[in-house]
LODRENLO-134177 format. One record per atom (N, C-alpha, C): z, y, x; residue in one letter; atom name. Coordinates in pm, 1 decimal, m for minus. Atoms other than C-alpha are relative to their C-alpha. Example, Ala and Ser with C-alpha at 12.3 -4.5 7.8 and 13.67 -1.06 7.14 Angstrom:
BEGIN
<up: 0.0, north: m119.0, east: 89.0, r: a, a: N>
<up: 780.0, north: m450.0, east: 1230.0, r: a, a: CA>
<up: 0.0, north: 120.0, east: 90.0, r: a, a: C>
<up: m6.0, north: m119.0, east: m82.0, r: s, a: N>
<up: 714.0, north: m106.0, east: 1367.0, r: s, a: CA>
<up: 73.0, north: 109.0, east: m77.0, r: s, a: C>
***
This chain:
BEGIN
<up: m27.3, north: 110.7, east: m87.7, r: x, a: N>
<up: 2612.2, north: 2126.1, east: m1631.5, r: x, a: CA>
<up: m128.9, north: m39.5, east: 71.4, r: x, a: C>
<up: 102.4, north: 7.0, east: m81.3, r: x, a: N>
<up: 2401.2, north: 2053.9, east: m1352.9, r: x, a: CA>
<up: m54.5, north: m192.5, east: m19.2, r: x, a: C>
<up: 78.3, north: 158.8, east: m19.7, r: x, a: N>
<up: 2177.6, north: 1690.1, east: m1360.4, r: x, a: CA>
<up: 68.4, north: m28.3, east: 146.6, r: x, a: C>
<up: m50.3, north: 34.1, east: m194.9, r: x, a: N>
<up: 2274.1, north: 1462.8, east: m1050.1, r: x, a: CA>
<up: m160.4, north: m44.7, east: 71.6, r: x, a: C>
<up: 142.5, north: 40.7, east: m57.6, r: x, a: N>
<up: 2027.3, north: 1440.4, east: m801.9, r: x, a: CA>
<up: m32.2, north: m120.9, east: 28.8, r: x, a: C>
<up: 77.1, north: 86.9, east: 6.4, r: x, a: N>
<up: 1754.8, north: 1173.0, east: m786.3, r: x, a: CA>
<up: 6.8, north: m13.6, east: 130.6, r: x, a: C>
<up: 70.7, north: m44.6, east: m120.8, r: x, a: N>
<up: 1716.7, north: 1032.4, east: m465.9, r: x, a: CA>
<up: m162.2, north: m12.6, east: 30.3, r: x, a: C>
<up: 162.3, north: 49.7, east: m42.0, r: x, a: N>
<up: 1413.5, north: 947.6, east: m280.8, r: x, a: CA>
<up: m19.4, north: m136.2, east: 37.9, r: x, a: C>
<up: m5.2, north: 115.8, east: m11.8, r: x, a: N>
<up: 1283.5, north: 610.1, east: m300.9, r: x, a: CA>
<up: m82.4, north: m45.9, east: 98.0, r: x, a: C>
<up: 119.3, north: 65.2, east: m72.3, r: x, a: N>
<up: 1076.0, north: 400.0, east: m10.7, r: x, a: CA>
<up: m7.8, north: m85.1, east: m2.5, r: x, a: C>
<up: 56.0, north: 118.6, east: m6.7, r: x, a: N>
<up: 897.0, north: 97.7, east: m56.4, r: x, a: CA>
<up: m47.4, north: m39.0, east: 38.9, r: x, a: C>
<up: 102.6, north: 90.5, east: m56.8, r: x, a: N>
<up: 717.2, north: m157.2, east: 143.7, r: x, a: CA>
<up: m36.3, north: m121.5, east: 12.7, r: x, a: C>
<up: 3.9, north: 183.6, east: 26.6, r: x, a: N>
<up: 588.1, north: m509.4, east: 142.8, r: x, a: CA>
<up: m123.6, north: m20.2, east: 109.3, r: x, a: C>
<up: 105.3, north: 72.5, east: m42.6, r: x, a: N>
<up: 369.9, north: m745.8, east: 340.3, r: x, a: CA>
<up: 4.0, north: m154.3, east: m11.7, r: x, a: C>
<up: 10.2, north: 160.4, east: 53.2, r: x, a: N>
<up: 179.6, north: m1049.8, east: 257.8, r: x, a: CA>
<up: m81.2, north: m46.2, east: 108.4, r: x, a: C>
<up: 89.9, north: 15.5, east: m63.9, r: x, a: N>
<up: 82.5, north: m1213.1, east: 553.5, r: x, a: CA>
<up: m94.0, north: m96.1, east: 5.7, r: x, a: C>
<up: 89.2, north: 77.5, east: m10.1, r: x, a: N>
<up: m155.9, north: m1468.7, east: 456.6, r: x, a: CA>
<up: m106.5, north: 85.9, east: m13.4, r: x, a: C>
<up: 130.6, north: m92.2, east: 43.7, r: x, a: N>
<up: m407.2, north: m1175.9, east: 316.2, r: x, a: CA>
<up: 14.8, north: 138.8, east: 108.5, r: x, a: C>
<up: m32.5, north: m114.2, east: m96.2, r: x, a: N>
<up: m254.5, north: m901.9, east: 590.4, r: x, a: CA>
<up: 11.9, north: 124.7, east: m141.7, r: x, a: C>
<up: 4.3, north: m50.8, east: 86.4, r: x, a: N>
<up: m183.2, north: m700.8, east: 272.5, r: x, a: CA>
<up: 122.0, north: 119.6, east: 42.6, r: x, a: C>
<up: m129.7, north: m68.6, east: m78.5, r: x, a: N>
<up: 37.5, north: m408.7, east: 374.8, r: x, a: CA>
<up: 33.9, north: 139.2, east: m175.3, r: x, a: C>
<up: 40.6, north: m122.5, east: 71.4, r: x, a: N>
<up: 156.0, north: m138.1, east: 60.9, r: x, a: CA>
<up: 150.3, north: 60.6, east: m23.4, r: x, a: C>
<up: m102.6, north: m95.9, east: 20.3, r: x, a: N>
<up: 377.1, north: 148.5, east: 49.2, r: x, a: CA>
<up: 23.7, north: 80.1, east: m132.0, r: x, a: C>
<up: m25.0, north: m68.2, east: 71.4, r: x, a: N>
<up: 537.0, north: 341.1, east: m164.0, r: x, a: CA>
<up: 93.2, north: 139.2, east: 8.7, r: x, a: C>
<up: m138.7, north: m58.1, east: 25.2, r: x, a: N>
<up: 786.1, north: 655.7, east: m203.1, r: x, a: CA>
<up: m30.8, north: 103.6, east: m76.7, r: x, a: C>
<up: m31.8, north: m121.7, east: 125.8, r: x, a: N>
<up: 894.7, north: 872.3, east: m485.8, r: x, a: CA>
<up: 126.7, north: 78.9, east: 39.9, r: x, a: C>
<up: m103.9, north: m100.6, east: 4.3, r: x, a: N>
<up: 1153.0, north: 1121.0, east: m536.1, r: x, a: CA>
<up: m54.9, north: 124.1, east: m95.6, r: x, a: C>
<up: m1.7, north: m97.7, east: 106.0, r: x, a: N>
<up: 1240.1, north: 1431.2, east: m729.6, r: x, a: CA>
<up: m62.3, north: 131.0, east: 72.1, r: x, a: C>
<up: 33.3, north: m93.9, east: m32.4, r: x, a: N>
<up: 1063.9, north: 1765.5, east: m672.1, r: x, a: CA>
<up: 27.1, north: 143.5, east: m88.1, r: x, a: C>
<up: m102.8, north: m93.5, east: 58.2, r: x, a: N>
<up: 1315.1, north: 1976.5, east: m897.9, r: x, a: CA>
<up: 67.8, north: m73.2, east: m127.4, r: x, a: C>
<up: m53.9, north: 61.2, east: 122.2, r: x, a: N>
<up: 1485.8, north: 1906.6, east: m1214.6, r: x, a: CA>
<up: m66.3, north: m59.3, east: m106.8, r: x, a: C>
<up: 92.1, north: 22.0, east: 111.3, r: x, a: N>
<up: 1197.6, north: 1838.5, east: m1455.8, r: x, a: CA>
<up: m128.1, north: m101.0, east: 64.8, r: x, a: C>
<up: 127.8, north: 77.0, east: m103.4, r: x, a: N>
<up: 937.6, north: 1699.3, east: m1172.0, r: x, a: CA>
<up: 16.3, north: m83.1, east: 89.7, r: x, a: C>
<up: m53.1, north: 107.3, east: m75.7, r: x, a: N>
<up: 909.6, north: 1426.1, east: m949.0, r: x, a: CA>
<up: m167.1, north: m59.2, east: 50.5, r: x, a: C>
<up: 149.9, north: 63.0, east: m39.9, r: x, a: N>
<up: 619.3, north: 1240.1, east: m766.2, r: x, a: CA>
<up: 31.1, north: m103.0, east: 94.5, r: x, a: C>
<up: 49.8, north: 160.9, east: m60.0, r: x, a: N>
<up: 498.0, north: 926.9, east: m603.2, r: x, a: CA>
<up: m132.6, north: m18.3, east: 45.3, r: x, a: C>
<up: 107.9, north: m0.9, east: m79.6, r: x, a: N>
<up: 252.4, north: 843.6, east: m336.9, r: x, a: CA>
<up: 24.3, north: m132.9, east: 27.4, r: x, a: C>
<up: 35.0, north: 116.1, east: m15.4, r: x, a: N>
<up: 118.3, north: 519.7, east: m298.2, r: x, a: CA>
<up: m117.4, north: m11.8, east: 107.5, r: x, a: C>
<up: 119.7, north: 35.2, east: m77.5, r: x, a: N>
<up: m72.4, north: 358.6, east: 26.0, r: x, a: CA>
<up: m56.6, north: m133.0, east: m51.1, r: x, a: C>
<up: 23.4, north: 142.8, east: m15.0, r: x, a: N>
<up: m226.0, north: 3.7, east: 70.9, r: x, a: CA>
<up: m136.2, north: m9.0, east: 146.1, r: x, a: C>
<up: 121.3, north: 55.0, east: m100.6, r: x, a: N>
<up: m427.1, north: m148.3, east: 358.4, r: x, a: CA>
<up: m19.5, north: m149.9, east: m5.2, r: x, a: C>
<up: 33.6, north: 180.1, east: m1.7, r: x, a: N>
<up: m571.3, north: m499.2, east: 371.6, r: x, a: CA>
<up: m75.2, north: m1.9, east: 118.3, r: x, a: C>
<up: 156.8, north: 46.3, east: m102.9, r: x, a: N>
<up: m756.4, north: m644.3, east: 645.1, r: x, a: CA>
<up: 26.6, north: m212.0, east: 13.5, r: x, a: C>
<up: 20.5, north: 116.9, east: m15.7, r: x, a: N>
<up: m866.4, north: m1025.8, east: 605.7, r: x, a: CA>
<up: m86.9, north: m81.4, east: 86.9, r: x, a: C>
<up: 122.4, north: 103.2, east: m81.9, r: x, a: N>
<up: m1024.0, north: m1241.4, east: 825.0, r: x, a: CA>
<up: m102.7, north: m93.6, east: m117.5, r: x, a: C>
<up: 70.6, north: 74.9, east: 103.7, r: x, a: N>
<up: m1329.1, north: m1439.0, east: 707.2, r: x, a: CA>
<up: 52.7, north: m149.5, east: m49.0, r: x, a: C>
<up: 10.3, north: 74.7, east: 12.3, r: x, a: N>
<up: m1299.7, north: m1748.8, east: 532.9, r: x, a: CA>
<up: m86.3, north: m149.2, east: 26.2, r: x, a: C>
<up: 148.8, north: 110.2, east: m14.7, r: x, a: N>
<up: m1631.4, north: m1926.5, east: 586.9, r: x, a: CA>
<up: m40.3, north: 36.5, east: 172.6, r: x, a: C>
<up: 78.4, north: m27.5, east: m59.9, r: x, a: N>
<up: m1734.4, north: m2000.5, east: 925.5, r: x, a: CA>
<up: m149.3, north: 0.4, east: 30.4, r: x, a: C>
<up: 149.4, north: 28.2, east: m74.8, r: x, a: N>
<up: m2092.2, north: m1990.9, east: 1092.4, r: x, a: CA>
<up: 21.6, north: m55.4, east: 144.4, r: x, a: C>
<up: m0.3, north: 73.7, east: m109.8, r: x, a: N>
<up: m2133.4, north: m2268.6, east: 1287.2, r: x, a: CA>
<up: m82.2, north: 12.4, east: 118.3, r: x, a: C>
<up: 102.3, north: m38.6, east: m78.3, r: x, a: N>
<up: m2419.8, north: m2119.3, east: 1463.6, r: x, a: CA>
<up: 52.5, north: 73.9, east: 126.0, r: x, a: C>
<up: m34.1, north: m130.4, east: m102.2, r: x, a: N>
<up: m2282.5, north: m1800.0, east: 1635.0, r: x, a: CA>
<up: 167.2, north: m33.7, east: m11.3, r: x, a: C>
<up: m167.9, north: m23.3, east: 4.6, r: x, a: N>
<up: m1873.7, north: m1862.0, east: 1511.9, r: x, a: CA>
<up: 40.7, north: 112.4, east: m50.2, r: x, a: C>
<up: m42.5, north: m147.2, east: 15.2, r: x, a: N>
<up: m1846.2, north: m1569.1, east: 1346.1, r: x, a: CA>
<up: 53.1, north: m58.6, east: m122.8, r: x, a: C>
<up: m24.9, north: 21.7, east: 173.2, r: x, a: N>
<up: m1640.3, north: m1574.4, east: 999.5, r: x, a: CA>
<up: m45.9, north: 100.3, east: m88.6, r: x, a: C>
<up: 78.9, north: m39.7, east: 172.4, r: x, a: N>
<up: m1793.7, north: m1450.5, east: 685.9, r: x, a: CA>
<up: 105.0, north: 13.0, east: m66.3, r: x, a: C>
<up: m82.3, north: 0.7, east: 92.3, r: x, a: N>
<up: m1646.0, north: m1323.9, east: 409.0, r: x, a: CA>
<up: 147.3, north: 116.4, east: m15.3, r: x, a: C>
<up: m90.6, north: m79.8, east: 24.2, r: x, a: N>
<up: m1388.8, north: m1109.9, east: 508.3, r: x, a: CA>
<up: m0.5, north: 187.2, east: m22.3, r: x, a: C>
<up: 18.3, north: m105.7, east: 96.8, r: x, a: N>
<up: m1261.9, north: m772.8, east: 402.5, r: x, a: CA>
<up: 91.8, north: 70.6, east: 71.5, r: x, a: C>
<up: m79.2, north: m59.9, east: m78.8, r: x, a: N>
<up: m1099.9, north: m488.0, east: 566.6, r: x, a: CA>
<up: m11.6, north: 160.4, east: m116.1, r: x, a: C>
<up: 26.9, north: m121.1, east: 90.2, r: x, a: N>
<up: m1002.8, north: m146.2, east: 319.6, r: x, a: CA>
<up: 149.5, north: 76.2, east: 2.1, r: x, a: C>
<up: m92.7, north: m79.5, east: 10.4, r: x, a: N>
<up: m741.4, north: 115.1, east: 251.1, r: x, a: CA>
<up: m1.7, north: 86.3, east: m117.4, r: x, a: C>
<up: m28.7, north: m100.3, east: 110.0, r: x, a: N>
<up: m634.1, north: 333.0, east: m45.9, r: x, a: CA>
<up: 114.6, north: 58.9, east: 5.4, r: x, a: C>
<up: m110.2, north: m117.9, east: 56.4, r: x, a: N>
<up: m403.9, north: 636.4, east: m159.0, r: x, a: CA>
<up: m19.0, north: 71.8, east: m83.1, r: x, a: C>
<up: 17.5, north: m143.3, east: 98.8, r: x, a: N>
<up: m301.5, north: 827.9, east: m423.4, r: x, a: CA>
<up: 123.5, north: 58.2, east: 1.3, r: x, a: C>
<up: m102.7, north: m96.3, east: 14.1, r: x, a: N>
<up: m70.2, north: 1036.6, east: m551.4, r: x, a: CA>
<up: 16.3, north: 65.3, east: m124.4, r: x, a: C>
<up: m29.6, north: m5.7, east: 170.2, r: x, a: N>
<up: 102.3, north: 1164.8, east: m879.5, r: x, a: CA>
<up: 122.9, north: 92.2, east: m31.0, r: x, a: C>
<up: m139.7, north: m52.9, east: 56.7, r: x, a: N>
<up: 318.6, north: 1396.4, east: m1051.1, r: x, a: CA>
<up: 25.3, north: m7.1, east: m127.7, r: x, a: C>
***
């Protein structure tokens, strides 16, 4: 008897007070195997200004991925 197939899953979210953005999707890659890849990006503005020039301080801008079987 054959297994039923898995599907493929996609996930995403955003948080926009932090600009937080992160993905996801899995699925099966035969009967025994399966994998999942994960992004994320952030980009924040600063918190603290400088009253001098106006520039904000503090913030943070990055990205990651992996991946998994």
């Amino acid at each position: 008897m054959k297994a039923a197939a898995r599907p493929v899953a996609i996930c995403a979210s955003v948080s926009p007070p932090t600009a937080v953005k992160v993905a996801t999707i899995s699925g099966p890659l035969g009967d025994s195997l399966g994998f999942r890849i994960n992004g994320y990006y952030v980009n924040r503005d600063g918190y603290v200004n400088n009253l001098v020039n106006n520039d904000e301080l503090n913030g943070d801008e990055g990205f990651g991925i992996r991946g998994k079987l």
